[in-house]
C-alpha positions as CSV (number, residue, x, y, z in Angstrom):
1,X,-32.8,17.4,-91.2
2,X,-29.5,19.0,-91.2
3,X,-27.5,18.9,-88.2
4,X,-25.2,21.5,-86.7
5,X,-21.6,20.1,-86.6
6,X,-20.3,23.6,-85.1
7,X,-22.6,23.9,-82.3
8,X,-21.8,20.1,-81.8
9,X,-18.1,20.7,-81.8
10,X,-18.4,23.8,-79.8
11,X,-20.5,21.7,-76.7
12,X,-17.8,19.1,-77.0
13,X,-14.8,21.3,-76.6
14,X,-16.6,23.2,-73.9
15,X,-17.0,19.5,-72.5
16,X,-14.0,18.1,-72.0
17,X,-12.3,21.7,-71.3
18,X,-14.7,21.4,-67.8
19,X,-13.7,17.9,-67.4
20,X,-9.8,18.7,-68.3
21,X,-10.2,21.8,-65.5
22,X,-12.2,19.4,-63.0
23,X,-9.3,16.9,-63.0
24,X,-6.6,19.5,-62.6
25,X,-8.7,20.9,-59.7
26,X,-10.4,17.9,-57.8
27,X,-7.7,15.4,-58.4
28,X,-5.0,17.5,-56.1
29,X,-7.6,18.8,-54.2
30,X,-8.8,15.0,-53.5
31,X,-5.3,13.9,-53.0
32,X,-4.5,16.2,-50.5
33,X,-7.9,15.8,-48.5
34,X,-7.0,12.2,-48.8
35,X,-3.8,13.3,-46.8
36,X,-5.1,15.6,-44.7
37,X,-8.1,13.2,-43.3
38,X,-6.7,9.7,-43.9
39,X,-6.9,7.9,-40.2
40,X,-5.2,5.1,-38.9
41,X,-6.4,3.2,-35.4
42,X,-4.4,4.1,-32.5
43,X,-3.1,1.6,-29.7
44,X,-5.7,1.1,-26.4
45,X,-4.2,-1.0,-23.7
46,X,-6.8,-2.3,-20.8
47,X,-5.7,-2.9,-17.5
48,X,-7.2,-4.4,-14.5
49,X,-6.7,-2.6,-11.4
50,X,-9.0,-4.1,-8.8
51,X,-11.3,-7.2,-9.4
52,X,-11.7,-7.7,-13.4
53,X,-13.1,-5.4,-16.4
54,X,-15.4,-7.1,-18.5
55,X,-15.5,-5.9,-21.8
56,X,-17.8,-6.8,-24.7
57,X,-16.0,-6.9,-28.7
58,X,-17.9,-5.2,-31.5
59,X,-20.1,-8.1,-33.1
60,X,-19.7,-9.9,-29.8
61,X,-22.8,-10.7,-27.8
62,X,-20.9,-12.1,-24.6
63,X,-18.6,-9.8,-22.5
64,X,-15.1,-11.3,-21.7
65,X,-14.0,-10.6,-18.1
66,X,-10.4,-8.8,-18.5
67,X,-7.9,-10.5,-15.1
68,X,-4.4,-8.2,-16.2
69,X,-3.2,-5.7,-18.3
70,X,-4.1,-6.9,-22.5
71,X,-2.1,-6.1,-25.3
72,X,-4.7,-3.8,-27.0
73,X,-8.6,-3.8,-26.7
74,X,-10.4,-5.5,-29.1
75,X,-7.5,-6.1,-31.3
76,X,-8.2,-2.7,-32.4
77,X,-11.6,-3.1,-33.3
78,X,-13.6,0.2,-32.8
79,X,-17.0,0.3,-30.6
80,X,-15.3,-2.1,-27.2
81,X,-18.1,-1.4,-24.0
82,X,-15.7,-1.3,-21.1
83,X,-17.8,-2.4,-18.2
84,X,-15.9,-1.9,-14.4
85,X,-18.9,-3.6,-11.4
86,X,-19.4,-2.8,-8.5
87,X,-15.9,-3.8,-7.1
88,X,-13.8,-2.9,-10.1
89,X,-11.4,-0.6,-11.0
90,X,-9.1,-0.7,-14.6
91,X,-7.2,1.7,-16.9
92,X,-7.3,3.1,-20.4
93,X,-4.0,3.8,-21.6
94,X,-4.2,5.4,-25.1
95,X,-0.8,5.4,-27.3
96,X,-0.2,6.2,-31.0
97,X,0.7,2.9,-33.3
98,X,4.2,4.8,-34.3
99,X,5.3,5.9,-31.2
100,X,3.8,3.3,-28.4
101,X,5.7,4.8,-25.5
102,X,3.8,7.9,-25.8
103,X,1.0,8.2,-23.9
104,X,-2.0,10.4,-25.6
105,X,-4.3,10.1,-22.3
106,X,-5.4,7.6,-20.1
107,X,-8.9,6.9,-18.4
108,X,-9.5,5.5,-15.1
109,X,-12.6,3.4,-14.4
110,X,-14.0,3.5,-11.2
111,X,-16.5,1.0,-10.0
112,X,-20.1,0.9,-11.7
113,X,-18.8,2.3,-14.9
114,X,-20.1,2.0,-18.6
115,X,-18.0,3.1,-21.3
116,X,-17.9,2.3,-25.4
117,X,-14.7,3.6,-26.8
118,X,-16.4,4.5,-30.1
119,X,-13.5,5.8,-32.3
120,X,-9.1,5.9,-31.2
121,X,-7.8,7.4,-34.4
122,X,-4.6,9.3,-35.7
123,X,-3.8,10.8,-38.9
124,X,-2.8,8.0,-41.4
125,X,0.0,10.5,-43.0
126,X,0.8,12.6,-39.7
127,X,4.1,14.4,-42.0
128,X,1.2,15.7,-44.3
129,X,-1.7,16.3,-41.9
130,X,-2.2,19.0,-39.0
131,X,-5.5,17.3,-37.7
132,X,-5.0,15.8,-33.9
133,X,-5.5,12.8,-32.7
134,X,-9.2,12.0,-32.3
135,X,-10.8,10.0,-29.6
136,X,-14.5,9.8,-28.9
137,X,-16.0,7.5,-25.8
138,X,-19.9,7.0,-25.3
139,X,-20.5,6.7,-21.5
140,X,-23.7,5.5,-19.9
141,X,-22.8,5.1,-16.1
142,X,-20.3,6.0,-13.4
143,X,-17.4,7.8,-12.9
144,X,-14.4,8.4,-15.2
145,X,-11.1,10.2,-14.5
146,X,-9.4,11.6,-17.9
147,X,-6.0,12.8,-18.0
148,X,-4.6,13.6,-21.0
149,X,-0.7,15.5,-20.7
150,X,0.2,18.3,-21.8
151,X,2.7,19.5,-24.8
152,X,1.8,16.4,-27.3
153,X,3.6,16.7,-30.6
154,X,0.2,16.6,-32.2
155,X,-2.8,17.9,-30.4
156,X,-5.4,15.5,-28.7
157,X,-9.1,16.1,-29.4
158,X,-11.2,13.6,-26.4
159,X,-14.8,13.7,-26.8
160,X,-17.0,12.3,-24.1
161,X,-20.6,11.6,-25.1
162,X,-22.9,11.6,-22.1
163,X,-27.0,10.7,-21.9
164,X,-27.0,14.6,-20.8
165,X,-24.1,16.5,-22.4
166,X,-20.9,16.5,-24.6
167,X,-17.3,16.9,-23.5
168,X,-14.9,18.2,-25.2
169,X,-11.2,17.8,-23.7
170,X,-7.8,18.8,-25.1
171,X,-5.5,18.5,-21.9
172,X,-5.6,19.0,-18.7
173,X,-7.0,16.3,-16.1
174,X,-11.1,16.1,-15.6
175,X,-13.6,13.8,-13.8
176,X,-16.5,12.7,-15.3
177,X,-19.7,11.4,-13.2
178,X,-23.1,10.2,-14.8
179,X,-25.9,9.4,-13.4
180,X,-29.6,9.0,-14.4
181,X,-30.3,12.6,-13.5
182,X,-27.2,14.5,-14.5
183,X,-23.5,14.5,-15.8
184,X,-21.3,16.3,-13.2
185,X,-17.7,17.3,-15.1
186,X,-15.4,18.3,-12.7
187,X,-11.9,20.1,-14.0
188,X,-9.0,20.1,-12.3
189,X,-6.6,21.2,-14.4
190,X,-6.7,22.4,-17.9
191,X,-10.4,23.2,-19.4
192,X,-13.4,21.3,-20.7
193,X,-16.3,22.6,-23.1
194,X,-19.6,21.0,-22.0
195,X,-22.5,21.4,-24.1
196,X,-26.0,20.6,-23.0
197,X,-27.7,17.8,-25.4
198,X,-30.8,19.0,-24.5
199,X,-30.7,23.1,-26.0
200,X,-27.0,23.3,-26.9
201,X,-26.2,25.4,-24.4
202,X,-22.1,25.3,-24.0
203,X,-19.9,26.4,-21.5
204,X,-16.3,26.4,-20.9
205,X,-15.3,24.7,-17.8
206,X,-11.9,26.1,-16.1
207,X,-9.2,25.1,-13.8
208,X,-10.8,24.2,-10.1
209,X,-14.5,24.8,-11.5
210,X,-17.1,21.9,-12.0
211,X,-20.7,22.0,-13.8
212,X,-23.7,20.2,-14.0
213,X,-25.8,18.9,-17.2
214,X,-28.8,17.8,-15.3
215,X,-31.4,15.3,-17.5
216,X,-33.4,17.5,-19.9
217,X,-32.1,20.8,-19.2
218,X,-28.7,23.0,-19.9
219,X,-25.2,23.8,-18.4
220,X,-25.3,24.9,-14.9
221,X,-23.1,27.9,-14.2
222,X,-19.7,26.5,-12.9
223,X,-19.3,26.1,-9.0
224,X,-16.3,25.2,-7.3
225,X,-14.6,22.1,-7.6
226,X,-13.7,20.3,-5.0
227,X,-10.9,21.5,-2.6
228,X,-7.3,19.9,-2.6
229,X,-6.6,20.3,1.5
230,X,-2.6,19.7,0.5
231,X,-0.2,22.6,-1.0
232,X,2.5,21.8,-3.7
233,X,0.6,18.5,-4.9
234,X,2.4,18.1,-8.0
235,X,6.1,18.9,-6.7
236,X,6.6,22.3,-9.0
237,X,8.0,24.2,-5.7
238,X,11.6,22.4,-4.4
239,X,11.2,20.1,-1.6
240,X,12.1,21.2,2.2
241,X,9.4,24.3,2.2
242,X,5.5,22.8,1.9
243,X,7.2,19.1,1.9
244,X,9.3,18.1,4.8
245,X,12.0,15.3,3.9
246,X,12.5,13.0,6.4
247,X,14.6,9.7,6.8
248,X,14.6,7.2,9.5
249,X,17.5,5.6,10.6
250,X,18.6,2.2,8.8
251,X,18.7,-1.2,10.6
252,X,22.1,-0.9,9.9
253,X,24.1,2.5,10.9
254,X,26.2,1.6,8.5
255,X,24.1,1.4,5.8
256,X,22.8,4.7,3.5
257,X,19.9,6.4,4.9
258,X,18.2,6.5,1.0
259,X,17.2,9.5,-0.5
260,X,14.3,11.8,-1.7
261,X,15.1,14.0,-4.8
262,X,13.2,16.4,-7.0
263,X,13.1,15.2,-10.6
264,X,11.7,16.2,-14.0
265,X,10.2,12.8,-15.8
266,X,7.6,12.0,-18.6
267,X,7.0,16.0,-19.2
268,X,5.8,16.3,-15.4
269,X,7.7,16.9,-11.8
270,X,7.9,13.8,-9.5
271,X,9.5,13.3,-6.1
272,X,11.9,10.2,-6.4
273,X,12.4,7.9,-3.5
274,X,15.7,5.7,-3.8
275,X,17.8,3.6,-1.7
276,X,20.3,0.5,-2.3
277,X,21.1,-0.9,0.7
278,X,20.9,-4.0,3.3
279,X,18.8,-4.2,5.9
280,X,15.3,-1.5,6.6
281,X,15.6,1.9,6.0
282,X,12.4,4.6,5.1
283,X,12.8,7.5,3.4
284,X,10.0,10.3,2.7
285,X,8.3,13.9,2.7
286,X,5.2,15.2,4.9
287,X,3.2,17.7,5.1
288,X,1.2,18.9,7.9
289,X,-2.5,20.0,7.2
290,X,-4.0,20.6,11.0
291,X,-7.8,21.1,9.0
292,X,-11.0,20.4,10.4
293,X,-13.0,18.3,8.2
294,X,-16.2,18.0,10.0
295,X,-18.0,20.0,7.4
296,X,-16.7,17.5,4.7
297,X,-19.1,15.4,3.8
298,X,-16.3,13.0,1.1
299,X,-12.6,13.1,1.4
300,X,-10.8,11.0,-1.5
301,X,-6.9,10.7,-2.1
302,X,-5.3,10.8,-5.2
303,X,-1.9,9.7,-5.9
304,X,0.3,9.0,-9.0
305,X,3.2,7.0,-8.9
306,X,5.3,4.4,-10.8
307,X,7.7,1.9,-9.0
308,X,11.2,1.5,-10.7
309,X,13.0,-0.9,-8.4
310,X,12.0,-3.4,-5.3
311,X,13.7,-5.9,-3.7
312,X,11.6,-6.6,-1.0
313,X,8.3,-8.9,-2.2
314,X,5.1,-7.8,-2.0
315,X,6.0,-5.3,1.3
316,X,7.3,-7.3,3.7
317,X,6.8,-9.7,6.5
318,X,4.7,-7.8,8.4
319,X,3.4,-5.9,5.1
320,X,5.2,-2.4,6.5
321,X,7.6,-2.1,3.4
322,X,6.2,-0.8,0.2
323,X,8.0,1.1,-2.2
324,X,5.6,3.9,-1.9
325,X,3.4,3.8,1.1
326,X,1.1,7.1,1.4
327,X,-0.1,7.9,5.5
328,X,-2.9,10.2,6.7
329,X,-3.1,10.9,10.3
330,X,-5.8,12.2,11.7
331,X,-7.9,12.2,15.0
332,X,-11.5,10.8,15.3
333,X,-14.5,12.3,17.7
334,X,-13.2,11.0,21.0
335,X,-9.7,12.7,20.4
336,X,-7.7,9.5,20.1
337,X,-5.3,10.0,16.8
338,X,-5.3,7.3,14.5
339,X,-4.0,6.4,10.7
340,X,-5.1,5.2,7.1
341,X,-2.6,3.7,5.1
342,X,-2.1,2.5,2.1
343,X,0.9,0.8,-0.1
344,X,1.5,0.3,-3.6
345,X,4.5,-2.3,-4.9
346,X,4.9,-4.4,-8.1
347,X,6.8,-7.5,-7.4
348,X,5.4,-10.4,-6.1
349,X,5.8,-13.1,-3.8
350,X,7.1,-16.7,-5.1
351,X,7.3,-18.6,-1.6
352,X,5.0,-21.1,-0.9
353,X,3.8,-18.6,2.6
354,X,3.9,-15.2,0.9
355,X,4.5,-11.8,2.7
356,X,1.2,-11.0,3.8
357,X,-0.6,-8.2,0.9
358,X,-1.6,-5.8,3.6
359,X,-0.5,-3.9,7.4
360,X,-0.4,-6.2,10.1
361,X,-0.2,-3.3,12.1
362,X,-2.9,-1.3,10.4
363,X,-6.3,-0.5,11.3
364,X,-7.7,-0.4,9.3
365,X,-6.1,-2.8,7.0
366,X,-6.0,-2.0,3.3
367,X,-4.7,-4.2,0.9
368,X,-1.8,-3.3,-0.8
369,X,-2.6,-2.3,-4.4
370,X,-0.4,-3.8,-7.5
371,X,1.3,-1.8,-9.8
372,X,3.3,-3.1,-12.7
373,X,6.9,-2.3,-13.1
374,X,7.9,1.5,-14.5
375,X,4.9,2.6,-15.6
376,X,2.4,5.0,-14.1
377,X,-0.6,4.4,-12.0
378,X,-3.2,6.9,-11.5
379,X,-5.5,5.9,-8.0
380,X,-8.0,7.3,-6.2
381,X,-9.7,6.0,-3.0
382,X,-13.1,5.9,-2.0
383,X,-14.7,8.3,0.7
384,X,-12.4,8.2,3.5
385,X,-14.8,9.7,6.1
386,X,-16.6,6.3,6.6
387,X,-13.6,4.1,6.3
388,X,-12.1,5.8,9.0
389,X,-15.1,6.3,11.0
390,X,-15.7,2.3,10.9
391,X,-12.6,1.8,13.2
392,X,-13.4,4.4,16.2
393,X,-15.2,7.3,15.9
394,X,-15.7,10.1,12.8
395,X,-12.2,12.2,12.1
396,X,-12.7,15.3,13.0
397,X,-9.1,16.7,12.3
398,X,-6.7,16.2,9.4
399,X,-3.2,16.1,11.4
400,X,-0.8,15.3,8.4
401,X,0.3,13.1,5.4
402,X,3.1,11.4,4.4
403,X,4.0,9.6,1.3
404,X,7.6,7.3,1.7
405,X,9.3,4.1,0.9
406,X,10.0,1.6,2.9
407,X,12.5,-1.4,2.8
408,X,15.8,-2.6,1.2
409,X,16.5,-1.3,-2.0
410,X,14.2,1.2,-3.8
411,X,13.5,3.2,-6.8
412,X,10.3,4.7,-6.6
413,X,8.3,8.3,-8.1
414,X,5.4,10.3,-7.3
415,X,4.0,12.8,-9.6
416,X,1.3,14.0,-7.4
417,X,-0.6,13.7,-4.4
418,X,-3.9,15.2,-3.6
419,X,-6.1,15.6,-0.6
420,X,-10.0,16.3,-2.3
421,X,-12.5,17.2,0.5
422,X,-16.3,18.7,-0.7
């Protein structure tokens, strides 16, 4: 049998001319995918707010129960469950490896919270890739508060995986709440796209609006968020107009009065509260609400601060002198005014009969909340309606609120402060 050397010849050119042009093509093209999709693990700090966090390792069977802020979660390690009980509140902080003082967003567990931080990711070659940063959390349970800033060098892609629905966040601050029967997302600034698990029904979620995902069924059509009963919250408009500075006089006349100054920090407007001085002096801003709240059936604070400078442990002898105390007055059923309070400070006591870690002269008494030294901490109380009613009768009338500094010397910010009745 003769066999055809020219036809042979001919397949083999033809051969390696399609492998030749394969490699040209698929080697750049592979190279530059590489590039473009490479990912590297990103930095997630846990902190420890109230009580512990008890978070369970990938491969690790036995949760660890977190007392203080840890280096990173996991040691990096992809798939963490983040558990905050019934009395526990914590923080995600989410930074890039190459830059770790930038903060990507941060998530604030509130009590009876589940959540598996599944993937923390950033481009592995960010000079040759436009992809974002990509974060995805699987949440069972609870209540989450995402806030993730605005004007990143590179854009932040947050996905929140719900039993009921998936959130998509690029910036912009929203609350998440699942339950058994639905996932309430709740935005209060930016926008979310929520899409129903059940039918893939989507819906974009803007500014002030909120939606349900109820079990087995789509998105709701968006309702009003909650209302914020304060004007100005995040210090855009110059102090003196919706904010009333005020100063008390020192326990030395001779000493500086402190003072209350808009500033631009951290991409975001703060009030700063400062003072160096001997002796007491208290320095802050109020506002004056005069709101009925009787058809509120919650009313939760939100604050966000950072304390630069204390002198004064804990706040105080008689626990009246925090760097950044926030005051609601209000009056109850019976018409007998009364106040909430609640402080915020970073250092410590050492003595052997430490300052006491709440308001002697408060009732009701909260305990002063920890904070740690120059960096930011997102809080959010409870319902207040109860607390308050558990000292006298219900409030009936928001009167004003007032966020200051008390003591010695100071440096302390606020970024925002928010009144949220539904």
């Amino acid at each position: 049998m003769r066999q055809n050397y020219e036809r042979l010849a001919w397949i083999v050119l033809v051969l390696a001319f399609a492998i030749c042009a394969g490699l040209f093509v698929g080697v750049p093209w592979a190279l530059q995918s590489y590039l473009r999709y490479a990912y590297t693990g990103e930095l997630v700090i846990p902190e420890v707010q109230e009580g512990n966090l008890l978070v369970t390792c990938p491969g690790d069977a036995i949760p660890v129960a977190l007392g203080e802020q840890q280096d990173t979660l996991c040691q990096g390690r992809e798939g963490a469950l983040v558990h905050a009980q019934a009395n526990d509140k914590g923080l995600l902080t989410i930074h890039p490896r190459t830059t770790p003082t930038t903060t990507l967003a941060t998530v604030q567990f509130y009590p009876s919270t589940r959540v598996t931080v599944q993937k923390a990711r950033a481009p592995r070659f960010p000079l040759f890739s436009p992809e974002p940063h990509r974060l995805l959390m699987e949440m069972e349970s609870g209540l989450i508060r995402v806030v993730i800033p605005a004007d990143q060098p590179r854009a932040v892609s947050l996905q929140v995986r719900t039993p009921q629905a998936l959130v998509e966040l690029k910036e912009g601050t929203t609350t998440i709440e699942v339950t058994s029967q639905a996932s309430q997302i709740v935005v209060r600034e930016g926008q979310a796209a929520v899409t129903a698990r059940s039918n893939n029904t989507s819906r974009q979620v803007k500014t002030a609006e909120r939606v349900e995902v109820p079990t087995g069924n789509g998105v709701t059509e968006a309702m009003p968020a909650e209302q914020n009963l304060l004007a100005g919250s995040d210090f855009r408009e110059s102090l003196g107009t919706l904010w009333k500075i005020y100063t008390a006089d020192p326990e030395d006349p001779r000493e500086p009065r402190g003072e209350v100054l808009n500033v631009s920090v951290d991409a975001r407007q703060a009030v700063e509260f400062t003072r160096d001085g001997v002796g007491w002096a208290e320095t802050g801003i109020k506002q004056d609400i005069n709101r009925d709240i009787r058809d509120l059936r919650s009313l939760a604070l939100h604050v966000e601060l950072r304390v630069l400078q204390q002198d004064v442990p804990v706040c105080g002898t008689m626990g009246t002198e925090c760097p950044v105390m926030v005051r609601i007055d209000y009056m109850d059923e019976s018409g007998e005014v009364r106040s909430w309070q609640q402080g915020f400070y970073y250092l410590p006591d050492p003595n052997l009969v430490p300052n006491p870690p709440y308001c002697k002269t408060c009732n009701p008494r909260n305990n002063h909340l920890p904070t740690t030294n120059g960096e930011w901490y997102p809080w959010e109380s409870d319902n207040l309606i109860p607390i308050m009613a558990k000292v006298g009768a219900a409030p009936v009338l928001l009167r004003s609120i007032s966020v200051y500094a008390s003591g010695h010397k100071y440096q302390s910010q606020v970024s925002e402060v928010a009144l949220l009745g539904e």
